[in-house]
Structure formats: C-alpha cells, structure tokens
N, C-alpha and C positions, 0 to 999 in steps of 0.2 A: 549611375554605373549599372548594365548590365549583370544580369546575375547568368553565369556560366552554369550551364548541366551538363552533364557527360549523359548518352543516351545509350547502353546497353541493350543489345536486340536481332531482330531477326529484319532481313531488308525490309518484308514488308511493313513492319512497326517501325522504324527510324524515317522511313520516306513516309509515314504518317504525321508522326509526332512533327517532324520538320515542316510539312503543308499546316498543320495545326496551328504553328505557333509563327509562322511566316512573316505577320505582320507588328505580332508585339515586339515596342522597344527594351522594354525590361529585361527580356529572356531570350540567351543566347544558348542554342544545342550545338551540340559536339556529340557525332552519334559514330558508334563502335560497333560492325554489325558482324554476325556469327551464319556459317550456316548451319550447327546446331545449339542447341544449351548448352550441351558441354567444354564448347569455347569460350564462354565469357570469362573463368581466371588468367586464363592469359591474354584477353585483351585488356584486365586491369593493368597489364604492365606494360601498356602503350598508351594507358591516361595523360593528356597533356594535364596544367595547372587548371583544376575547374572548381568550382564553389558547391557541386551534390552531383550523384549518380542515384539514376533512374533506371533500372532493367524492367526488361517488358513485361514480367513473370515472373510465379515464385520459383520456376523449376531452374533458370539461371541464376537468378537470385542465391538458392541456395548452394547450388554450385560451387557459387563463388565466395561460400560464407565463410569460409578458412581464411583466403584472404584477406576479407575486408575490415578482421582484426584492428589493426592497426592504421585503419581510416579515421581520420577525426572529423573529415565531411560528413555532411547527412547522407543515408544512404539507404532510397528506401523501392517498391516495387509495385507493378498496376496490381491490385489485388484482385481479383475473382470475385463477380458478386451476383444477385441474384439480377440486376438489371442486364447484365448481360446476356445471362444465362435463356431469359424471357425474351430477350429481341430475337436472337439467333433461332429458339426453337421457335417464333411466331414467324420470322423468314421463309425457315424450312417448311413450315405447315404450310402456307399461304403458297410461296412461288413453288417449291418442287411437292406437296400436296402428299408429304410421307407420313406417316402414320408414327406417332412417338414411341411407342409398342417396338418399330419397327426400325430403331435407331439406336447405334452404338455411340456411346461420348466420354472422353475423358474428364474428368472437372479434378480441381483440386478437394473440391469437398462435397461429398454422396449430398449434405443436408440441403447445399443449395438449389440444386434438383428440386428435392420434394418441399421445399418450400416456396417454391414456383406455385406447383402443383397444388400445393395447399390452399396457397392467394387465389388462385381460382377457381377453387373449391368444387372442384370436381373431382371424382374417383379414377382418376385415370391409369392405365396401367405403366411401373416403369419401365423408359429405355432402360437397354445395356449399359452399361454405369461403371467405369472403372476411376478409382480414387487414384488422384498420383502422388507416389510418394517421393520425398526429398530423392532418395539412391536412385528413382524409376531410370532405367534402359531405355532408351529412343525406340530401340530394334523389338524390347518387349509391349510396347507402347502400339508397336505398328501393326503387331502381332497378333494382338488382341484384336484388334477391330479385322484386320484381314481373317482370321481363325472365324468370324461370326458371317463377316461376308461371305468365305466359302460356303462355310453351314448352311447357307442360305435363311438365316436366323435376322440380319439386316438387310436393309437395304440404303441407309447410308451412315455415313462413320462422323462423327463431328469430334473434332480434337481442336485444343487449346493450344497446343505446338504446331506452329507454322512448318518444323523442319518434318514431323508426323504427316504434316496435310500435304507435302510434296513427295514422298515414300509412298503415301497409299494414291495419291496422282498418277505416279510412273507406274504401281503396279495395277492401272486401272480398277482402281476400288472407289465408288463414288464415293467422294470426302468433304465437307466443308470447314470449313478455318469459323471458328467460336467467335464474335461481332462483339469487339473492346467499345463502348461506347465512348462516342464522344468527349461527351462530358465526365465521363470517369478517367480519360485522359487528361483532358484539361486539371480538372480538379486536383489532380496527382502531381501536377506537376506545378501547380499553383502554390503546391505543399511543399512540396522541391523546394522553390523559390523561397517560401515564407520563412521552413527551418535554416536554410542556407543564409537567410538575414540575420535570425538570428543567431546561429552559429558563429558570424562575424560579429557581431555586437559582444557576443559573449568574449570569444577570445582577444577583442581587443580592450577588455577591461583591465583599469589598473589593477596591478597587486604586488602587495611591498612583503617583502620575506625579511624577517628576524631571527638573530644570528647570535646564540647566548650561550659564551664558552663555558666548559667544565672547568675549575680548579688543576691549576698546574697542566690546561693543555696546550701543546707546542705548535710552533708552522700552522698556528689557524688561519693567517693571513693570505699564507700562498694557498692552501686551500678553497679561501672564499673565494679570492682570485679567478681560480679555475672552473669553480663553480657557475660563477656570474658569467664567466666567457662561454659556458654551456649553453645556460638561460637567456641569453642575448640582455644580459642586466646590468644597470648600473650599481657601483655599491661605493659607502662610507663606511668608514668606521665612527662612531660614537661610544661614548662613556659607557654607555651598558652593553657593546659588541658590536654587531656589523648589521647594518641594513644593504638589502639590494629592490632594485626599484626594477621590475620588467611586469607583463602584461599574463593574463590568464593564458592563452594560446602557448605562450612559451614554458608555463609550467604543466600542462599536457600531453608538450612534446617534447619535455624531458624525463616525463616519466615513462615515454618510451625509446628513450634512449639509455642504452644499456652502458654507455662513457658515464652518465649522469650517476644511473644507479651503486655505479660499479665505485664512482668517487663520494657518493653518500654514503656508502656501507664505510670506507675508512674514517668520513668526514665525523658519524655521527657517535664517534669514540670520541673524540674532541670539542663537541657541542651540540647544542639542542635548536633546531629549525621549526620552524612555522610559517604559514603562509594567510595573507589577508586580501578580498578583493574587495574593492568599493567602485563609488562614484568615482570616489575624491581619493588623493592620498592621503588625508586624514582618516577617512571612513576607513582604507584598507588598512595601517596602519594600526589604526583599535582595533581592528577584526583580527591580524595579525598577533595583536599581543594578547588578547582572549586566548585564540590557539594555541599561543605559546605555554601560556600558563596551565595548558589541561594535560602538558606534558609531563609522565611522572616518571621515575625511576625504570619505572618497568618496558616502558616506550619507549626506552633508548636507542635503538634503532629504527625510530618510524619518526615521520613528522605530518602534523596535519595542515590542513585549509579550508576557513573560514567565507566561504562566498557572499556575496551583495546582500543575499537574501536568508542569512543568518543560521544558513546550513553546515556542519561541519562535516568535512571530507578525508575520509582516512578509515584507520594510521596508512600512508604510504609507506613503504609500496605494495605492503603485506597487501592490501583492500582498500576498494574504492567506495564504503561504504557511505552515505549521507544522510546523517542527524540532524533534524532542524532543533535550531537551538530557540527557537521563539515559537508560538502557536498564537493562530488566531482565529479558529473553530470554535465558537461558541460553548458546543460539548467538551473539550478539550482546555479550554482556559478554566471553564468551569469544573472538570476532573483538579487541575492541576491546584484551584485556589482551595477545594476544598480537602484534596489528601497532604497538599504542600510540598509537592513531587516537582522538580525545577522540569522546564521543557524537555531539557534533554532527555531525562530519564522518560517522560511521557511515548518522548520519540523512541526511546531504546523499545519500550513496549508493545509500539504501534508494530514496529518493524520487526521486532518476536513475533508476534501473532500474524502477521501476513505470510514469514517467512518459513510456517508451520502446518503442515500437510493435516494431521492431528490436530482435531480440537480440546482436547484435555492434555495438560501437561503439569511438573512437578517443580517444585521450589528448586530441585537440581539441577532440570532442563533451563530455566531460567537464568541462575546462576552461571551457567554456561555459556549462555549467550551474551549475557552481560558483562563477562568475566570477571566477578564480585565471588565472595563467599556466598556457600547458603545463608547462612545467618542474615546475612546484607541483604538478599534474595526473598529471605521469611520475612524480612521488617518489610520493605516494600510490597509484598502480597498482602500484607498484613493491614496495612492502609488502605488499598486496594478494593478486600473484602469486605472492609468497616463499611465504606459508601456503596457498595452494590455492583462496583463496576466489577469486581472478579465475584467469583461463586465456585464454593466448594462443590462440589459433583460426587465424590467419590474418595476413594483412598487405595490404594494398592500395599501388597506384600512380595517382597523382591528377593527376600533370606525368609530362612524357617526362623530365624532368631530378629529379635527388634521390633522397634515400631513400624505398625505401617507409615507409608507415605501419603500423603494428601494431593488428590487429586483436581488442579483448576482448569475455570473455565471462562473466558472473557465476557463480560457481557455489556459492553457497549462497541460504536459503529466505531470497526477497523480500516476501515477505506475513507 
C-alpha cells in the first residue's frame, strides 16, 4: 500500500518533489501549492484523506501551526541546513563570481551561515544576514534586501522564499532562490513515509477499556452504550462492570472529540475508566487493569492509559503526560534496586528534572509536581541523597521566621 503525502508549498517545490519521487511505488504526493506562505492554513482545509503532510519550509510550516492542533498525521517540514546553505553560496561564487561580502540572504538561522564559514576556515567577511522569524512579513522580507540593493551595499539578494525571489524579480533586484538539496529532500520525505508507518501501526493497536462502577451508580449501561458508539467499540458487560474492545486511533480521536469529553465528565460520577493497549487482548486487557487500579479517589474525573510499551498516559483529559512504568537503563534499574523507588516514581523524577529550567529546587517544588505531600516528597529526596544521586547544594530562607529550606540538585544523566 502506498503511503500518501500531502505536499505543502510554493509551485516550484511541489513540481520538484513530484519529479523527485516519480518513479517510487511506495510513495504517493498530493501537492497543495500557495503563491505565498501565508496561504498554507487554508489549504489545510482542502486536504483530501492522506497518511503525513510535508511543507516546504519552516515559514509555512509555522503559519500554519494553529491549525495543525488537531492533526494526528505526522506532520513535519524541509528543515534549513548547513548543506544547503554551502551549495547555493558555492553557485553564486562559481557561476555569477559575487563576492559574499557583497550579498544579502535570508536564513532561518544566523548560526548556519557562520558555520559554513567556520568549516572552511577562513576568515571571511559576513553577508547581509537577516534571521526569519515565525510572524516575518513577506513585504518586510523583500524590503530588506531591496533597501541594501538600493544602497548599493549588495549586489545580489539570496532568500529561502520562493514567493520573496519573484517580488524582488519583478522589481529587477538581482535575486536567487536558496538550492533545497536533493537529498535533504529525499530524506525528508523518507521520514514522512517512515513516521506515517508508524503512525498506522500505532493507531491500529488493540486496546480494551475497563469499566468499574461506583456504589449505588445508576443508567451506567446506557452510558457505556454511548460511549462505545463514540469509540467505534465493541462492549460487554461482565461481573466486575463493562469492557469495551476498540483500537488506539479511536481513543485519540476521541479525545478530541468534545461529544466524548462532554459525556465522560457526567460518565465519570458514575464510574472509574481505564485504558490498555497490547499485542494481544490479553496483554491490553492487564495493561488496562494496572490502569485502573492507580485510580484514586482524587482522579475522579480523569482516567488513564497504559501503552504496549508500559508507558502510562494521563490523567485525561486534564494531560497527556507519559510515565514509563518499567526502566531498562542500566543506570536507572540500578538507581531504582538500590533506593527501592518503583519505575514510576523514577520516571516521575526523570520528568521533574527535564521539565525544570532551574537546576536547584526544593522538597516543595517537588511535591508539586508529584502531587504528594512534602513529607512524601522529603522521604523520597531522602533515598535519593543516601546513594548520591541528589546532592544538597544549599538551603534558602523564604520568611524571617522558620527553618531554612534545603536546596537539591540532581546528579545523575537525565536524558
């Protein structure tokens, strides 16, 4: 089967990508073309059914980032890079014999430039260099480099927007269009393909959802009912509550669906949800009832899900957060056998510390993010600092009255 793209872009990227991939069976484009960036949101709302979208650029790309919210395709863009950046200015130097000095160029990023520059280790002076940012203006885009050609400061203009190198065309500003290589096309789209595999593999995975009423609660049936007709699910009832049997995709795309949310918030007065995905329906099934079971009183409105790969996901719909609930890091089995800290908890702290701008924080900041007591918060530090892997650093005073606080600091690999 064919793996479908959607191709985002400007004519001359689509009539490339199309000659590009011409001959492969695999991969079938569907190209959407703008005459500027600022067109690509609303050609998302002319996507036929496709399997990934590709824009030609970060400047559409982001454009259209509002949109693509609620995409569960992959959906990713040719990135800017330094092989490019090196063919286009060895072009220019070679056939039209301009001086770098003496050229204006947009890039998405200053560094790639002078990392050209550096690889060839020469001292050379920079082009005119304008960074583009996500908001950038086409018109202030064009601006730039015509304001330095007047000046007579350039003498030619290189821009990464096709719809820039037709503006400064018509306004006779010598211009050239920035040289996508080949192979960074190919590659990109290779990616396309690959997450788009997987993407399908993922959402057509089993997963069984478990269904465990409250005490004295009523019309759970017609509930489930409705529910399952959301998820596209089959269900039973058995002796400990309701099973429903549908696929990861369809619990994805009910969590953006606002009928789904709308009938879980009355659902989850009446019962306690969980989700499991496996191989097998046995494997989702155990994974499902793990889930269920780390459901407490205080989660009453959330329910989570357990994936293949023993990650948990949740609480929905508050957060789509993911805890792996098993470790197999070396450093990290070996943290866990010697403080006796289950995965989870491992994973809770993995994912503090990444998700902490500041490297020193306090048994409170902690506590917070785990949403435990400090006390729960101090025992677990407290393990922590026995074997080495936290370190006291310091301590603060936060009132003129009380103890100070105690100031930590990780010290083993968080990535």
């Amino acid at each position: 089967m064919k793996v479908k793209i959607a191709v985002i872009g400007s004519h001359d990227f689509c009539q490339r990508t199309e000659q590009l991939v011409a001959d492969r069976q695999d991969i079938e484009l569907h190209s959407y073309r703008y005459d500027e960036p600022k067109a690509a949101p609303s050609l998302l709302q002319t996507l036929k059914p496709c399997d990934a979208i590709l824009f030609s650029g970060s400047l559409p790309y982001f454009y259209a980032q509002d949109r693509l919210i609620d995409f569960t395709i992959p959906v990713l863009y040719l990135k800017q890079d330094e092989t490019a950046i090196a063919i286009t200015l060895l072009h220019i130097s070679a056939k039209e014999q301009v001086d770098l000095n003496r050229i204006s160029i947009d890039v998405r990023e200053k560094s790639l430039i002078e990392n050209v520059l550096k690889d060839l280790n020469q001292a050379l002076e920079l082009p005119f260099i304008h960074a583009l940012d996500d908001g950038d203006n086409l018109q202030d885009i064009v601006a730039y480099h015509k304001l330095l050609s007047i000046q007579g400061k350039t003498d030619m203009a290189i821009t990464s927007v096709h719809a820039v190198y037709e503006q400064l065309q018509q306004q006779q500003i010598p211009a050239y269009k920035m040289i996508d290589p080949e192979s960074s096309i190919l590659r990109t789209i290779e990616t396309a393909k690959q997450q788009a595999i997987l993407q399908k593999s993922k959402a057509a995975q089993i997963a069984v959802g478990l269904i465990k009423g409250i005490p004295h609660s009523k019309d759970l049936e017609t509930s489930v009912e409705k529910m399952a007709a959301l998820m596209k699910a089959q269900w039973n009832e058995q002796h400990e509550g309701y099973t429903l049997y549908t696929t990861m995709g369809n619990i994805e795309f009910s969590l953006r669906n606002n009928e789904f949310l709308s009938l879980f918030q009355t659902f989850a007065t009446k019962a306690k949800l969980a989700f499991g995905c496996g191989e097998t329906i046995v494997d989702a099934t155990e994974n499902a009832r793990f889930a269920l079971n780390l459901i407490h009183e205080s989660d009453s409105q959330s329910f989570y899900m357990l994936d293949a790969n023993k990650k948990l996901h949740g609480p929905f719909p508050q957060s789509n957060t993911a805890i792996a609930m098993k470790i197999n890091e070396p450093v990290l089995v070996e943290m866990a056998d010697k403080t006796k800290l289950s995965p989870a908890n491992i994973s809770k702290l993995l994912l503090f510390s990444q998700s902490r701008h500041a490297k020193q924080f306090t048994a409170t900041d902690l506590a917070l993010h785990l949403n435990v007591t400090r006390r729960t918060a101090e025992r677990t530090l407290k393990k922590m600092v026995e074997f080495n892997y936290i370190t006291i650093v310091g301590e603060e005073m936060t009132y003129r009255q009380g103890r100070p606080r105690a100031l930590y600091e990780f010290n083993f690999p968080i990535f």
